[in-house]
C-alpha positions in Angstrom: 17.0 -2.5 15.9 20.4 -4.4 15.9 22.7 -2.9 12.9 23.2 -6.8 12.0 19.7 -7.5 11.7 19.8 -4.1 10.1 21.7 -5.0 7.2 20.4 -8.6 6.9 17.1 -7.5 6.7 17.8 -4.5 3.3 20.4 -7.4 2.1 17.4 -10.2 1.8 15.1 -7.2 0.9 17.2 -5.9 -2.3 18.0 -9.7 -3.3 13.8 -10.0 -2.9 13.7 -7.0 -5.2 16.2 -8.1 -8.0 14.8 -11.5 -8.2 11.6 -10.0 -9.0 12.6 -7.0 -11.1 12.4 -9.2 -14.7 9.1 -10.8 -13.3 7.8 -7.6 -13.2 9.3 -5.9 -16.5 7.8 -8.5 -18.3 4.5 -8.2 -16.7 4.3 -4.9 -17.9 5.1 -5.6 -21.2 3.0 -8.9 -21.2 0.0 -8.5 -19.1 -2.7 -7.1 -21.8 -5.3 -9.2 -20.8 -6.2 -10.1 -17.8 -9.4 -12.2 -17.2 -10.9 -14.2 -14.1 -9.1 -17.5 -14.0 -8.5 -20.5 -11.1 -6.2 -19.5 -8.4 -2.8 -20.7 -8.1 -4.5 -21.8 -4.5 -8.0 -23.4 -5.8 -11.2 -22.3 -4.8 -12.6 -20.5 -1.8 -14.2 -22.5 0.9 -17.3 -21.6 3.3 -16.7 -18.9 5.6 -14.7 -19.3 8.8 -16.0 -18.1 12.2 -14.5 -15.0 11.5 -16.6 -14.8 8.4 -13.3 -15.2 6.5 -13.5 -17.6 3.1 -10.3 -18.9 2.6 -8.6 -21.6 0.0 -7.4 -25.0 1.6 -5.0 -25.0 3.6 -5.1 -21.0 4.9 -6.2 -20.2 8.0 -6.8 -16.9 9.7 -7.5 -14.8 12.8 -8.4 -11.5 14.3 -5.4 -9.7 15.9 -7.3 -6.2 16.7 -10.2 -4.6 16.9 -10.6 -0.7 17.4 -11.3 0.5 20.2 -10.0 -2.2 22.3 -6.7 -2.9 24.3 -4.0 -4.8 21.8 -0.5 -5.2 23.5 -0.9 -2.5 25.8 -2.5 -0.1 23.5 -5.6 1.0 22.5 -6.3 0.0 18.5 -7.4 2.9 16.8 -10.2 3.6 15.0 -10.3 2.7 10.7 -7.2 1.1 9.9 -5.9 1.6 6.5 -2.7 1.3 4.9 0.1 -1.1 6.2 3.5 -2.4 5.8 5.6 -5.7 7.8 9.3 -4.9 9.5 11.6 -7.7 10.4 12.7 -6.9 14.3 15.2 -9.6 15.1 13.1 -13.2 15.1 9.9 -11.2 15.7 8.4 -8.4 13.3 6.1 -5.6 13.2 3.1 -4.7 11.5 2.2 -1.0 11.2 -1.5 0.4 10.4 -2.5 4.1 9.3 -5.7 5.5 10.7 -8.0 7.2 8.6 -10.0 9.7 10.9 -9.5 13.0 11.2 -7.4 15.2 14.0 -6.1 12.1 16.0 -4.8 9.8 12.8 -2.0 9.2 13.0 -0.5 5.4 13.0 0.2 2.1 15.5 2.8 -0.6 15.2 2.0 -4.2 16.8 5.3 -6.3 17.3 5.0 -10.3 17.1 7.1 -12.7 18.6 8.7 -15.4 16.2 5.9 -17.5 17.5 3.5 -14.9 16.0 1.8 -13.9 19.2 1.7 -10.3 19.8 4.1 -8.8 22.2 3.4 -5.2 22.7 1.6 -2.1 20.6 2.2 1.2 20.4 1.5 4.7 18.2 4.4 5.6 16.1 2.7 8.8 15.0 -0.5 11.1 16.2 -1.9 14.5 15.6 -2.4 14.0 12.3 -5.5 13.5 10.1 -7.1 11.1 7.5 -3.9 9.1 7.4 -4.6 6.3 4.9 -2.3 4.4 3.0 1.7 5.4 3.0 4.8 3.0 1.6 7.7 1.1 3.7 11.3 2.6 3.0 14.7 0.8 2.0 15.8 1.8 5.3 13.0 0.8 7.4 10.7 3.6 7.7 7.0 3.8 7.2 5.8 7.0 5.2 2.3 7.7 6.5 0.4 9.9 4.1 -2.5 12.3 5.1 -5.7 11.8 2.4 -7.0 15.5 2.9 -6.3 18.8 1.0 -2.5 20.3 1.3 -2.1 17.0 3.2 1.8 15.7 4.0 3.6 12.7 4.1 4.9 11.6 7.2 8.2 9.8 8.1 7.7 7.6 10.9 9.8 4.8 12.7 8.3 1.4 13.3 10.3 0.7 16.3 9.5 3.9 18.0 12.5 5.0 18.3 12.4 7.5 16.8 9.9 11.4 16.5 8.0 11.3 13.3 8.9 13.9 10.8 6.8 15.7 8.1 8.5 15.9 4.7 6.8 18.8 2.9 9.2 18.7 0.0 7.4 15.4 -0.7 3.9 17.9 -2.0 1.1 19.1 -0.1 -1.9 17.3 -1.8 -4.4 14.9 -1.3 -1.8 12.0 -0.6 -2.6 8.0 -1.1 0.1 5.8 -1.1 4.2 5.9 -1.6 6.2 3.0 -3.3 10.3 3.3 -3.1 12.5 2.4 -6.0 15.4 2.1 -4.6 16.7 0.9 -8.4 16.4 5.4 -9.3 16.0 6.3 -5.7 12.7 8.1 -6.4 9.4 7.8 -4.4 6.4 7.1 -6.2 3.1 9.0 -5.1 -0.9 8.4 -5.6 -3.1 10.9 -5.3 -6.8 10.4 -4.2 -8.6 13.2 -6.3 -11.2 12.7 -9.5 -8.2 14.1 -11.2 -5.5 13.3 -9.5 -1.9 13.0 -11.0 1.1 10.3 -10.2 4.1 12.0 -9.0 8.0 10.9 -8.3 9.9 12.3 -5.5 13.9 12.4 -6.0 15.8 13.0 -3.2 18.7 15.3 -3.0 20.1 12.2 -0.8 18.9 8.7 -1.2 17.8 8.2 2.6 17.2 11.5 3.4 13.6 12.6 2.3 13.7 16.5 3.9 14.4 17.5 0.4 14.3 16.7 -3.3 12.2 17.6 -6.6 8.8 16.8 -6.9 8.1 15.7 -10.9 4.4 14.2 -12.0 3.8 12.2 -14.8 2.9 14.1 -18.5 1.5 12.6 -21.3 3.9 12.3 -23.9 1.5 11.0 -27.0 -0.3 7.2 -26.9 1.1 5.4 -23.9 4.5 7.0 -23.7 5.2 9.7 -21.0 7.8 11.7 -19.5 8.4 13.6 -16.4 8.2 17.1 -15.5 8.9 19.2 -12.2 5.9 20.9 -10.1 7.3 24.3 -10.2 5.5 24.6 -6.7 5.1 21.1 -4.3 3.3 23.1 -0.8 1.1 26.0 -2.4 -0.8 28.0 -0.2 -4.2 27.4 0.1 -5.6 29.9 -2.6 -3.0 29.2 -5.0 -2.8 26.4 -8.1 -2.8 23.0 -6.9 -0.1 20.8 -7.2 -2.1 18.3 -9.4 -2.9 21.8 -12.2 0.5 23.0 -12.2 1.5 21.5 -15.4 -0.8 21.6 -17.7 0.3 18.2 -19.6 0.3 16.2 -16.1 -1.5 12.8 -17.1 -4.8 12.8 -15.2 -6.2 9.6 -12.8 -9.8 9.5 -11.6 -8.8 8.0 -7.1 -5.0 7.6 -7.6 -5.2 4.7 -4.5 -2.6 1.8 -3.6 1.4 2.1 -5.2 3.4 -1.1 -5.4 7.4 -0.9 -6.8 9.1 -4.0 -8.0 13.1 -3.5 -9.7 11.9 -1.5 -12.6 7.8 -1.3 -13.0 5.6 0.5 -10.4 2.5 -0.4 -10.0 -0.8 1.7 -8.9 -4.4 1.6 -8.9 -7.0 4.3 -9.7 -10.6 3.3 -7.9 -11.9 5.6 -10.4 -11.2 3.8 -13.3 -11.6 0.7 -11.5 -7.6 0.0 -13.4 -4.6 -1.2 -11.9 -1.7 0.9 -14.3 1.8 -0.5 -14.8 4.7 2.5 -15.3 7.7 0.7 -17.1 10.3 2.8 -16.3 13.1 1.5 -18.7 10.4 1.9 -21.4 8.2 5.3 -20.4 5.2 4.1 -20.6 2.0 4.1 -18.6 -0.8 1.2 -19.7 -3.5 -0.4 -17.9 -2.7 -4.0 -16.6 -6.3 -4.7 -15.2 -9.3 -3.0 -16.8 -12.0 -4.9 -15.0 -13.4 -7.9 -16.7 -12.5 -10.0 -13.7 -13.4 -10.8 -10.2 -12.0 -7.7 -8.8 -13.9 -4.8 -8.1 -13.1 -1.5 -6.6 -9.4 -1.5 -6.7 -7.5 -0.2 -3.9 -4.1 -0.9 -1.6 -1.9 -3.1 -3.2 1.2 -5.6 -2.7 3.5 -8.0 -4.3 5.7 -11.4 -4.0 8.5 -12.0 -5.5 6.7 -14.4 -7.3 5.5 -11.9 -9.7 1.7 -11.9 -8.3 -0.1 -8.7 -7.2 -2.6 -8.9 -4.5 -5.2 -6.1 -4.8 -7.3 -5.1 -1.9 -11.1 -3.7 -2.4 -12.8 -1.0 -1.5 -15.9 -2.3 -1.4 -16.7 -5.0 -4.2 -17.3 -8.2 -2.6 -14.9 -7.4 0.2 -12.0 -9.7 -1.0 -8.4 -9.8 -2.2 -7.8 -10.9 -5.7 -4.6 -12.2 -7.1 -3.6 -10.7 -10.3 -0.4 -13.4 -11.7 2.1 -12.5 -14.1 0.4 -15.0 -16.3 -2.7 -12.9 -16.1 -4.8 -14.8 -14.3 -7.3 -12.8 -11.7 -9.2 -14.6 -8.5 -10.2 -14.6 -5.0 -7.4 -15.3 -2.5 -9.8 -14.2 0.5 -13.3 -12.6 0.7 -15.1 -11.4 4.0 -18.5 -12.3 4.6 -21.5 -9.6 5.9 -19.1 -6.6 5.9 -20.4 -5.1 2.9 -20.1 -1.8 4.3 -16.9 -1.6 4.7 -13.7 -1.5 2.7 -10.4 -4.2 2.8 -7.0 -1.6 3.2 -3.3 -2.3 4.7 -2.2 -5.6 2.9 1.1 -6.4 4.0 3.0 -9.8 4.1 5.1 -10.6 7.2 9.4 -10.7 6.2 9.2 -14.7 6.1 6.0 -14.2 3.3 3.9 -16.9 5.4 1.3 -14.3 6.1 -1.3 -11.9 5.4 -2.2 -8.9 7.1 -4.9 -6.6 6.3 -7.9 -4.6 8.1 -11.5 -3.9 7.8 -11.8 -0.9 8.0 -15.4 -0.4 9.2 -15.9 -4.3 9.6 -19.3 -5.8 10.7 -20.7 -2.2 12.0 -19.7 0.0 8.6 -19.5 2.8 10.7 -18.4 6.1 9.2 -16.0 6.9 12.5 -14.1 3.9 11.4 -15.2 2.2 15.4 -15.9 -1.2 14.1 -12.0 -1.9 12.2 -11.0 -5.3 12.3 -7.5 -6.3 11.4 -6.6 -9.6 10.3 -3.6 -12.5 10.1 -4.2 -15.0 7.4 -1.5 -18.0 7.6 -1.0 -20.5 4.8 1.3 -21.9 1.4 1.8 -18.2 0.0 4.0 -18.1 -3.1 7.4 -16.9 -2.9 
C-alpha cells in the first residue's frame, strides 16, 4: 500500500470516526427502548435468486463459495468474521475461518469496478478463527474461538507474516474493536460466563505488549476496570475470565463495534446488544429483544449512527438498530436456517455490504457449504 493512500485512507477513517463519536454518546445515553419499527429502507421484498430479500433499490450477489476457486484461491471453509481495506481505487475484504487446525484467514481484493481481482490467505495454522476487529493502521486481528486461544495480527495486503500477540489474553476470543480515542482494544469473549476485556498498549500501534484489564462491576450500571494479574495461564491454572473476582460476567460475549467514545458488543446469551460509555463508566443494555432481531451476533456501524447486527440463527437476517431506536430487517436469507449470518463489513466508499453464510444452503457442521455475499444499494452515510 502507497503511504499516500496510507494516510488518506486513517485521515477519512478518523474524520468517519469523530463525526460519529456524539451520534454514538448519545445513543448510549438515549437508546432505552428499542422496539421493531419501519426501516429507514422500507420493507423487504420477495427473495432474489440467491434467496436474498432485499428492500428496493438493493441488489446483491454471491462472490464465494467454500471450497471453490475465487481469484486464484481456494475459499475456505465457514467464513466468519470480516472487515473492508481501501487499496488504492480498489479494496479488500478479509474473512476469518472457523474450523479447526487449518483456520486461519483469506483476503479477496476488488477492482474499483468491484470485480474481484485476486485472493489469497493472509494467515493459516491456526484454529476456530472467528470473528477479530480492523486496526487504525490497517491490520486485521483474527481471534481464535477455542480455550487459551490468541489473537492474531495479520496484514490484509499480504505483505506482511502474521503475528500472535499473547499479551492480548489466552481465552476463548470473539471479536476486537479499536478505540483509537484511549488507544485500548476492546475484547469479547465466547464463554457462558465470559468477561469484556481492554487491551492497552505500551505503544499505540504496537500490540506485542500492554495490560490486559476486564470490566468489574462497580454497583447498578457503573463499572470500572481492573488488570488480569495473569493474561496467558497455563492450562491447569485460573482462567483469565475468574481472575478477578468482581469481573462483570456475559453469557456468549460475540460481535464488538467502537465508535469515538461508546463500544458496542453483543452477548448471544442474553440475546442483548450492551453499550460501554466510556466518558460515563457505564455498561447498559441497548437491545433486550422485543424486536425483530434474534440471536445477536457480529456487528458493524455507519457513521450515521445505525448498528447493523448479524444473526446467528434467528431468521437468518441483518437488522438495523438506529440511533432513534428503531429495529428492522435490512436483509434476510431464505432456506438457510441452518446456518448462521457472520463477517459484516461495509466497503471504504459505504455502498456495500459484505457478509457470509457460514454453513449456507447445506448447514454443514465442517462449514463446506459458506456462502459469502455483496449487497449493493442507498446505505446511509
Amino acid at each position: 500500500m502507497h503511504r499516500r493512500t496510507f494516510l488518506r485512507t486513517v485521515s477519512a477513517g478518523l474524520g468517519a470516526v469523530a463525526f460519529s463519536g456524539a451520534v454514538w454518546h448519545d445513543a448510549a445515553a438515549s437508546l432505552a427502548a428499542v422496539s421493531a419499527g419501519e426501516s429507514p429502507y422500507g420493507p423487504l421484498g420477495a427473495p432474489d435468486a440467491n434467496g436474498m430479500a432485499l428492500p428496493a433499490g438493493f441488489t446483491g450477489r454471491i462472490v464465494a463459495r467454500s471450497g471453490r476457486s475465487v481469484g486464484g484461491t481456494i475459499w475456505h471453509p465457514a467464513p466468519d468474521g470480516g472487515a473492508c481495506f481501501a487499496d488504492g481505487t480498489g479494496w479488500i475484504y478479509v474473512s476469518n475461518s472457523e474450523v479447526p487446525l487449518i483456520g486461519g484467514a483469506s483476503a479477496i481484493r476488488f477492482r474499483a469496478d468491484g470485480s474481484i481481482e485476486r485472493a489469497y490467505r493472509i494467515l493459516s495454522g491456526t484454529t476456530l478463527n472467528c470473528a477479530g476487529g480492523a486496526t487504525p493502521w490497517n491490520t486485521w486481528l483474527s481471534c481464535e474461538e477455542v480455550f487459551r486461544g490468541r489473537v492474531y495480527e495479520t496484514d490484509p495486503y499480504g505483505l506482511r507474516a502474521a503475528q500472535p500477540r499473547p499479551a492480548m489474553g489466552r481465552f476463548k476470543h470473539e471479536a476486537a474493536a479499536c478505540d483509537p480515542d484511549h488507544r485500548v482494544v476492546y475484547l469479547t469473549e465466547d464463554e457462558t460466563d465470559g468477561c469484556f476485556y481492554r487491551f492497552t498498549p505500551t505503544t499505540w500501534g504496537d500490540l506485542s505488549s500492554g495490560r490486559l484489564d476486564v470490566l468489574c462491576g462497580a454497583g447498578g450500571d457503573a463499572v470500572e476496570w481492573r488488570p488480569v494479574p495473569d493474561p496467558g495461564p497455563a492450562v491447569l491454572e485460573t482462567q483469565t475470565r475468574h481472575q478477578v473476582s468482581a469481573a462483570r460476567h456475559f453469557s456468549g460475549g460475540e460481535g464488538c463495534h467502537y465508535a469515538n467514545g461508546v463500544c458496542y458488543f453483543t452477548a448471544k446469551g442474553d440475546r442483548k446488544v450492551w453499550a460501554y460509555d466510556v466518558a460515563r463508566q457505564t455498561v447498559k443494555a441497548v437491545y433486550d429483544g422485543g424486536g425483530t432481531l434474534d440471536g445477536v451476533d457480529n456487528i458493524t456501524g455507519r457513521p450515521s449512527g445505525d448498528l447493523y447486527v448479524a444473526e446467528d440463527g434467528g431468521n437468518m437476517e441483518i437488522n438495523i438498530i438506529t440511533p432513534d431506536g428503531v429495529v428492522a430487517p435490512v436483509m434476510r436469507l431464505d432456506g438457510q436456517a441452518k446456518s448462521e449470518i457472520t463477517g459484516p463489513a461495509f466497503s471504504p466508499d459505504g455502498t456495500r455490504l459484505y457478509f457470509s453464510s457460514q454453513r449456507g444452503t447445506s448447514g454443514e457442521s465442517a462449514g463446506t457449504g459458506g456462502i459469502t455475499y455483496e449487497v449493493t444499494g442507498p446505505f446511509r452515510r
